[in-house]
OpenMM code with the backbone's topology and positions (N, CA, C; nanometers):
from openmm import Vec3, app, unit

residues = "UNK UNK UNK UNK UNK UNK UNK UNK UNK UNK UNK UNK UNK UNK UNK UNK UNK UNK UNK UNK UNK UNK UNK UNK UNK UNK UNK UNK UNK UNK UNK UNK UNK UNK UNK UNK UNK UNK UNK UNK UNK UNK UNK UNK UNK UNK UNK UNK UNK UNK UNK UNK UNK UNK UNK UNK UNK UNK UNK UNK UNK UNK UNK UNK UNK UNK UNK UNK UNK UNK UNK UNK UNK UNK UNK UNK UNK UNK UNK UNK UNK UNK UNK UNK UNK UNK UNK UNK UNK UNK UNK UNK UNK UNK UNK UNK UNK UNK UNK UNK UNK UNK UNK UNK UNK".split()
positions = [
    Vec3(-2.1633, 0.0917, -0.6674),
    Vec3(-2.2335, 0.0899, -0.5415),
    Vec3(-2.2170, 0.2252, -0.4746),
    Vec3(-2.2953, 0.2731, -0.3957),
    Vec3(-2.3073, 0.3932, -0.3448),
    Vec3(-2.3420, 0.3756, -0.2051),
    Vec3(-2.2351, 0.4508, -0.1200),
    Vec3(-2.2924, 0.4186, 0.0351),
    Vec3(-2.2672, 0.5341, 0.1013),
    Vec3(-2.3724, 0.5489, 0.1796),
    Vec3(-2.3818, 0.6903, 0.2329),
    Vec3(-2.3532, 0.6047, 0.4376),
    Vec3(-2.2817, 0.6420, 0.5036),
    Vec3(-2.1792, 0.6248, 0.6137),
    Vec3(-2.1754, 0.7234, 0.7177),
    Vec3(-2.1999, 0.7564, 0.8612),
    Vec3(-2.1503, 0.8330, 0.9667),
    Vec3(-2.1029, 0.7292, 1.0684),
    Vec3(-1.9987, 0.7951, 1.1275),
    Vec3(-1.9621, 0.7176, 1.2427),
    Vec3(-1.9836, 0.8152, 1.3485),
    Vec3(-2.0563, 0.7855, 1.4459),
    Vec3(-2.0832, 0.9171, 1.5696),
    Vec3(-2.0119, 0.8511, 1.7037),
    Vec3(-1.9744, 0.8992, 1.7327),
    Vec3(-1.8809, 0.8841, 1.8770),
    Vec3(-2.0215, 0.9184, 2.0063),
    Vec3(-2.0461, 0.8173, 2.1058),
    Vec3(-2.1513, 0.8212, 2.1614),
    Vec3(-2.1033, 0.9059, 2.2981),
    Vec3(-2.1250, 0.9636, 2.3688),
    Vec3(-2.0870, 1.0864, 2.4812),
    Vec3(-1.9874, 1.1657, 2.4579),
    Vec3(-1.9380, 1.1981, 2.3249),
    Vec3(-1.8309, 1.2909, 2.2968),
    Vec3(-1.8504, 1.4523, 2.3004),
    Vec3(-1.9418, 1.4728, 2.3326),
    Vec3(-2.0163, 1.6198, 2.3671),
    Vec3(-2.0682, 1.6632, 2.2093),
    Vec3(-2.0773, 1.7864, 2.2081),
    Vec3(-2.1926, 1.7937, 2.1048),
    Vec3(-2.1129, 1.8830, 1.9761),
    Vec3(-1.9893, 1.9100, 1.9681),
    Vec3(-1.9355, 1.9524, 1.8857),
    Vec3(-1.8565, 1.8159, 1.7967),
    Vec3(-1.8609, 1.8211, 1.6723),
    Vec3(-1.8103, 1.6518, 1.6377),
    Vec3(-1.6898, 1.6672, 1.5253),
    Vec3(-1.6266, 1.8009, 1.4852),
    Vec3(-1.5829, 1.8408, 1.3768),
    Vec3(-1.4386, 1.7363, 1.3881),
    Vec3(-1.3570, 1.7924, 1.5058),
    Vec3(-1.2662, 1.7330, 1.5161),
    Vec3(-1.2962, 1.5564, 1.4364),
    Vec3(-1.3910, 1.4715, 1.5491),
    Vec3(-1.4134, 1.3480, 1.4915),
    Vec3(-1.4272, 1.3307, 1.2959),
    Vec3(-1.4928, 1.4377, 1.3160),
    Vec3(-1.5216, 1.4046, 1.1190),
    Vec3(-1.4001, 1.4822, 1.0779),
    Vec3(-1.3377, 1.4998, 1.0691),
    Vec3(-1.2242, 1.5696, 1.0373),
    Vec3(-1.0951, 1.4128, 1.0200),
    Vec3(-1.1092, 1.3594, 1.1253),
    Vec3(-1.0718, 1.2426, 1.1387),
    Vec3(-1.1028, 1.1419, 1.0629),
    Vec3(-1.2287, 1.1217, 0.9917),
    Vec3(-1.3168, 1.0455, 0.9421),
    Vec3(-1.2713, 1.0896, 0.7757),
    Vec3(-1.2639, 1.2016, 0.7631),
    Vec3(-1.2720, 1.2669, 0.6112),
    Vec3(-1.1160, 1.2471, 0.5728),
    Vec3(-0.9897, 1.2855, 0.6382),
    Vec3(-0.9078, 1.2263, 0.6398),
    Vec3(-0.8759, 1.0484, 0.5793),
    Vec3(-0.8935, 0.9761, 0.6659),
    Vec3(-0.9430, 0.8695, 0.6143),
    Vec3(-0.9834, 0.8311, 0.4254),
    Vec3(-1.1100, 0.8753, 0.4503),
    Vec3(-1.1846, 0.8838, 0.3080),
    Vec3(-1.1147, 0.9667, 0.1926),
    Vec3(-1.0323, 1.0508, 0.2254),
    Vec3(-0.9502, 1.1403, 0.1488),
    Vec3(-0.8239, 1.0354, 0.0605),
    Vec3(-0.7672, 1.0051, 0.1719),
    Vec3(-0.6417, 0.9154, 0.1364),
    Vec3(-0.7059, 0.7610, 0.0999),
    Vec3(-0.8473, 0.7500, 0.0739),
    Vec3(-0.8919, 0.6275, 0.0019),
    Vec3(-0.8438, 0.6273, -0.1443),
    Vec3(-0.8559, 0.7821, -0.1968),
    Vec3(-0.8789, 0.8282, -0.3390),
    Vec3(-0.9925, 0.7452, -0.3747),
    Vec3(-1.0990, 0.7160, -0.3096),
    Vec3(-1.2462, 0.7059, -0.3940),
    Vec3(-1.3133, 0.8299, -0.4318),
    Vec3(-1.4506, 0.8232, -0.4792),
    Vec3(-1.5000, 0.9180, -0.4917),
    Vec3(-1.5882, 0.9121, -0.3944),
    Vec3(-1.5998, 1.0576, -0.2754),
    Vec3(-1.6935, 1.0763, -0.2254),
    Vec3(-1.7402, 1.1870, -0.2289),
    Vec3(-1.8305, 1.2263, -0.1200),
    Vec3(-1.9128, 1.3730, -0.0894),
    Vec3(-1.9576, 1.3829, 0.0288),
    Vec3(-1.9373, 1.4636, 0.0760),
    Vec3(-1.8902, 1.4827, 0.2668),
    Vec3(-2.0463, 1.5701, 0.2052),
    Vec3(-2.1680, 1.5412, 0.3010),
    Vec3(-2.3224, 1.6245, 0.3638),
    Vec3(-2.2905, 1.6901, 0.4549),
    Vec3(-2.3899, 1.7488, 0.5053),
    Vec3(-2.4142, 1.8267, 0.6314),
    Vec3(-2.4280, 1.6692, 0.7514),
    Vec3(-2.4639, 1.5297, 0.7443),
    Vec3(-2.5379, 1.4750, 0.7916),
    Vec3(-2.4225, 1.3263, 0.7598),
    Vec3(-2.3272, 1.3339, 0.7073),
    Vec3(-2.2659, 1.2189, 0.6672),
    Vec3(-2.1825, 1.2086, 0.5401),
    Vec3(-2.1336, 1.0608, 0.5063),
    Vec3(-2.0460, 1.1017, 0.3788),
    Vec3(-2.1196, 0.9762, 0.3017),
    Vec3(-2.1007, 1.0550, 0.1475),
    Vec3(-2.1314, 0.8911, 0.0452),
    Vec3(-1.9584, 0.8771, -0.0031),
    Vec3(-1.9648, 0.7336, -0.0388),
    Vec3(-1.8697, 0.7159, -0.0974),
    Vec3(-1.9334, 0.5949, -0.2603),
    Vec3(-1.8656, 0.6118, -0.3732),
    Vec3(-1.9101, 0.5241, -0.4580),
    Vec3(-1.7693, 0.4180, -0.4903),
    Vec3(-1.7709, 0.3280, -0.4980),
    Vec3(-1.6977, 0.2338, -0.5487),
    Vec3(-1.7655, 0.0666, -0.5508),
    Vec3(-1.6367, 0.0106, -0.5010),
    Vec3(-1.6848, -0.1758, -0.4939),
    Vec3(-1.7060, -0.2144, -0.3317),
    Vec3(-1.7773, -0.2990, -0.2826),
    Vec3(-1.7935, -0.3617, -0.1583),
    Vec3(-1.6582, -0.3233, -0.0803),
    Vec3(-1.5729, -0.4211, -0.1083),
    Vec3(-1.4829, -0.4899, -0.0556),
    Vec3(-1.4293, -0.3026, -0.0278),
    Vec3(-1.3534, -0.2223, -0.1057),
    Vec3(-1.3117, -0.1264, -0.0783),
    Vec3(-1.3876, -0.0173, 0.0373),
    Vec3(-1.4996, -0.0039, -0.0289),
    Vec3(-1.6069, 0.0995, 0.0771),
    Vec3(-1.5776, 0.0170, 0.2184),
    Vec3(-1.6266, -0.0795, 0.2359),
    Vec3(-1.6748, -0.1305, 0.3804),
    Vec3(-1.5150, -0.1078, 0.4274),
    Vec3(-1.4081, -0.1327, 0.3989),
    Vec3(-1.2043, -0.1278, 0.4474),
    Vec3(-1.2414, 0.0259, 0.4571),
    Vec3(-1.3052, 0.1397, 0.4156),
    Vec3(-1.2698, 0.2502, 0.4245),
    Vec3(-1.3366, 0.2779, 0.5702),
    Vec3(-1.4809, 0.2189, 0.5337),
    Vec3(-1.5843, 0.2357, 0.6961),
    Vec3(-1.5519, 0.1867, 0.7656),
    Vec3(-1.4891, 0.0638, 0.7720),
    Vec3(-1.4011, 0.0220, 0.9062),
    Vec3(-1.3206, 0.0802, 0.9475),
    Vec3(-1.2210, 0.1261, 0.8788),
    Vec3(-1.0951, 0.2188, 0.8736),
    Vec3(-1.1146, 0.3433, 0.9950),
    Vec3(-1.2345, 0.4127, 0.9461),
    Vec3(-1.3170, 0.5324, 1.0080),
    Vec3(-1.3310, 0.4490, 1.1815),
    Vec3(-1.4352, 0.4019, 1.1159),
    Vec3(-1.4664, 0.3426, 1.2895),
    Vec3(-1.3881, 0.3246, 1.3544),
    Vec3(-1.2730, 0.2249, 1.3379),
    Vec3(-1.1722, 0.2298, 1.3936),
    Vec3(-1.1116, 0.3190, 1.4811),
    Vec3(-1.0920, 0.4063, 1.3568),
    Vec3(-1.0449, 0.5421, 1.4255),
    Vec3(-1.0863, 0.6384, 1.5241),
    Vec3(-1.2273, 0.6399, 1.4844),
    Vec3(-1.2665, 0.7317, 1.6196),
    Vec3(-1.2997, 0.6345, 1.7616),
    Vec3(-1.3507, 0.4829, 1.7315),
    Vec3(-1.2826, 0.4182, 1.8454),
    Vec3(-1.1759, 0.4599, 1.9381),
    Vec3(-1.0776, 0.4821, 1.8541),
    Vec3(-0.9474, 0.5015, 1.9247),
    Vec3(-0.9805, 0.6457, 2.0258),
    Vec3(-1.0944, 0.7287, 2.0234),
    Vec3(-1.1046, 0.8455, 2.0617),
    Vec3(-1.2318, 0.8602, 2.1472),
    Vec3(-1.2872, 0.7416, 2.1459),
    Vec3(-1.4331, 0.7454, 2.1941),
    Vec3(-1.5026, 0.5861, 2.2771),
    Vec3(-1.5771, 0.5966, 2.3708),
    Vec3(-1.5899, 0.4858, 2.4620),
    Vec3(-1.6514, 0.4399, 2.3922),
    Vec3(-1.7762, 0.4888, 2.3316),
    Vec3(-1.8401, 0.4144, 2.2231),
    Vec3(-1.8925, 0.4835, 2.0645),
    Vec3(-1.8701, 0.3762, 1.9922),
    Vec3(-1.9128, 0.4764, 1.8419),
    Vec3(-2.0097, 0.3753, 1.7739),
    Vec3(-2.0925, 0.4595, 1.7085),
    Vec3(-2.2037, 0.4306, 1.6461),
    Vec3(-2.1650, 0.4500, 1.5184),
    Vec3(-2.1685, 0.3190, 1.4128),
    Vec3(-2.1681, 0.3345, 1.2387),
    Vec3(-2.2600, 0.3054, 1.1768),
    Vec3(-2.3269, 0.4202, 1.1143),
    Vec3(-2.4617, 0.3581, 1.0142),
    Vec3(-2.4434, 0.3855, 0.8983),
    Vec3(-2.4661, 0.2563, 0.8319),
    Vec3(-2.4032, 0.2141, 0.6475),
    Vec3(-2.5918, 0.2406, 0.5809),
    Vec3(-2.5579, 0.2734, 0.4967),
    Vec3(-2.6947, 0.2426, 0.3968),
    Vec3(-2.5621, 0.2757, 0.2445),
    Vec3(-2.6331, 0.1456, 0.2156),
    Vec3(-2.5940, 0.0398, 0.0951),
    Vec3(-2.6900, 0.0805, -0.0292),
    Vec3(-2.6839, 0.0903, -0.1436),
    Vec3(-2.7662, 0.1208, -0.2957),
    Vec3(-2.6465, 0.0888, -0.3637),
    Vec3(-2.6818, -0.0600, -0.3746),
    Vec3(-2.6378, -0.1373, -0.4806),
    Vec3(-2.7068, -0.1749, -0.6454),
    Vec3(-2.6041, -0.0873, -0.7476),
    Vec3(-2.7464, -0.1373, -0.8291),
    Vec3(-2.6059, -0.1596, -0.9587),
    Vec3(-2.6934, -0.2861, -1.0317),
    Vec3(-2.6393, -0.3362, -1.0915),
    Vec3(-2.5767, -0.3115, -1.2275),
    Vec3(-2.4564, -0.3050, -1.2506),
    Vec3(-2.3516, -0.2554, -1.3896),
    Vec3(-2.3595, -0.1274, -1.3806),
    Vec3(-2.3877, -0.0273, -1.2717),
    Vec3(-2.4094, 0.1032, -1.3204),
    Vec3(-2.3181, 0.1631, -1.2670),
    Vec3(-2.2221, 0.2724, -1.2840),
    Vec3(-2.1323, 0.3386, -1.2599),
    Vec3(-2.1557, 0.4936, -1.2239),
    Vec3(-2.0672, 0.6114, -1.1703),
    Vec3(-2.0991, 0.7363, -1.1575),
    Vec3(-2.2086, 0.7732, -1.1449),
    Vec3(-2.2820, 0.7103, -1.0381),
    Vec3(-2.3981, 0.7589, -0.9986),
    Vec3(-2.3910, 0.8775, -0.8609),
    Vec3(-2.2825, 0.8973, -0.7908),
    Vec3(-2.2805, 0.9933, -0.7047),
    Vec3(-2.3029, 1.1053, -0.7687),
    Vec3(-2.2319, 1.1213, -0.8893),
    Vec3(-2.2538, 1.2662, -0.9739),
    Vec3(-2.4014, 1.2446, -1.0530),
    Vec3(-2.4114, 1.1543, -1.1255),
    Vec3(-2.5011, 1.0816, -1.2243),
    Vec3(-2.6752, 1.1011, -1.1630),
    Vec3(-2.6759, 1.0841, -1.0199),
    Vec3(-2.7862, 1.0702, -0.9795),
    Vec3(-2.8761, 1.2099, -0.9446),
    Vec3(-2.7454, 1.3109, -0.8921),
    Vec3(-2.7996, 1.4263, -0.8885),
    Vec3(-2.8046, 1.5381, -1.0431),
    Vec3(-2.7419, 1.5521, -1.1354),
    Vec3(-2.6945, 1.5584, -1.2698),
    Vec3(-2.8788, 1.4987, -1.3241),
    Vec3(-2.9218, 1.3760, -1.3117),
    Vec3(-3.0638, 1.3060, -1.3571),
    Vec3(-3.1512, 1.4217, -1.3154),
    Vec3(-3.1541, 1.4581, -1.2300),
    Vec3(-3.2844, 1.5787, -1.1296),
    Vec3(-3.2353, 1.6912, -1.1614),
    Vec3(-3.1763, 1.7447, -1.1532),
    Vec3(-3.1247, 1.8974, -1.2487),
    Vec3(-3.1886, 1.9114, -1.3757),
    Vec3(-3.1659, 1.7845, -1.3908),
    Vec3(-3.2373, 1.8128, -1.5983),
    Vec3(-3.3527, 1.7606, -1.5971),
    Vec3(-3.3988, 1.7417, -1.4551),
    Vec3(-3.5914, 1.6878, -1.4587),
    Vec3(-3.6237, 1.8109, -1.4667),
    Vec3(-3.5895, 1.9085, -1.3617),
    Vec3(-3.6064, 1.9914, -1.2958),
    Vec3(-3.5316, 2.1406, -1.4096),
    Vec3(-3.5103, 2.1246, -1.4487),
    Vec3(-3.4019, 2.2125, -1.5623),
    Vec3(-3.3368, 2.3099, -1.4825),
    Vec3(-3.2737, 2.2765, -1.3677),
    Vec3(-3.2068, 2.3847, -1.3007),
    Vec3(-3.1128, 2.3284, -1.2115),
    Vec3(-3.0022, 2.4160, -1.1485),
    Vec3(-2.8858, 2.3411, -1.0763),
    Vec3(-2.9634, 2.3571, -0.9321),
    Vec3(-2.9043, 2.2413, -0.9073),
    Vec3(-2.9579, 2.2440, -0.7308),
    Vec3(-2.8246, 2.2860, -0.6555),
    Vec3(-2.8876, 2.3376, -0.5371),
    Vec3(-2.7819, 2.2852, -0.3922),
    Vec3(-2.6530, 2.1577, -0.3582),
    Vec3(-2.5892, 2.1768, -0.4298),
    Vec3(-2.5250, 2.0224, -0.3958),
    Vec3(-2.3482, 2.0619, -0.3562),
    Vec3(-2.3365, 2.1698, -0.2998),
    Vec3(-2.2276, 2.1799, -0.2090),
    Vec3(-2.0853, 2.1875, -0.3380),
    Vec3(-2.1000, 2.1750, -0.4652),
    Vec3(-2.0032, 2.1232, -0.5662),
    Vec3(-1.9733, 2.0262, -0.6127),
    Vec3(-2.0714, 1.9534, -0.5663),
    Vec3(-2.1017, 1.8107, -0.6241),
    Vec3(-2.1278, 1.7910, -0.7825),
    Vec3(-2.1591, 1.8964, -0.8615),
    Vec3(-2.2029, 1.8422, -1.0122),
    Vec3(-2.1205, 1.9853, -1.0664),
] * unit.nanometer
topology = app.Topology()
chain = topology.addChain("A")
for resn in residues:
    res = topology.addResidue(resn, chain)
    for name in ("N", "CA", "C"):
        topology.addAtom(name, app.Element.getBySymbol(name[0]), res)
């Protein structure tokens, strides 16, 4: 399963590093596999683990913020594994060339 995750802290002014810094932390000491965007993080594993990590997060910047906003998008697909690497790795070799992907492949 593959889930791409931000938690935004709602009136925290407009710099957010600290918060994701907080957030990546978190996701770090999951030891899953993820990939921190410009725009959010994916993480790949099982239900039960991802969603304990996104709570985990929320949680946390709760603790720092009057209100926080978490948006999950879920791509669940069935028996398939290493698709965080797998999916971008597929389009490189459509495309026969390395993309942009921060060190992702």
């Amino acid at each position: 399963m593959l889930v791409e995750f931000r938690v935004i802290p709602v009136g925290a002014g407009e710099e957010l590093k600290e918060f994701m810094a907080k957030v990546l932390a978190i996701v770090e000491k999951s030891e899953m596999d993820y990939q921190l965007t410009a725009m959010g993080t994916l993480l790949e594993g099982e239900w039960e683990e991802i969603m304990f990590v996104v709570k985990k997060c929320h949680e946390e910047i709760r603790q720092h913020a009057a209100r926080v906003v978490t948006e999950i998008v879920v791509d669940d697909r069935k028996d398939v594994k290493g698709r965080l690497k797998g999916n971008v790795l597929e389009v490189e070799y459509v495309l026969g060339k390395s993309l942009q992907t921060g060190g992702l492949t």
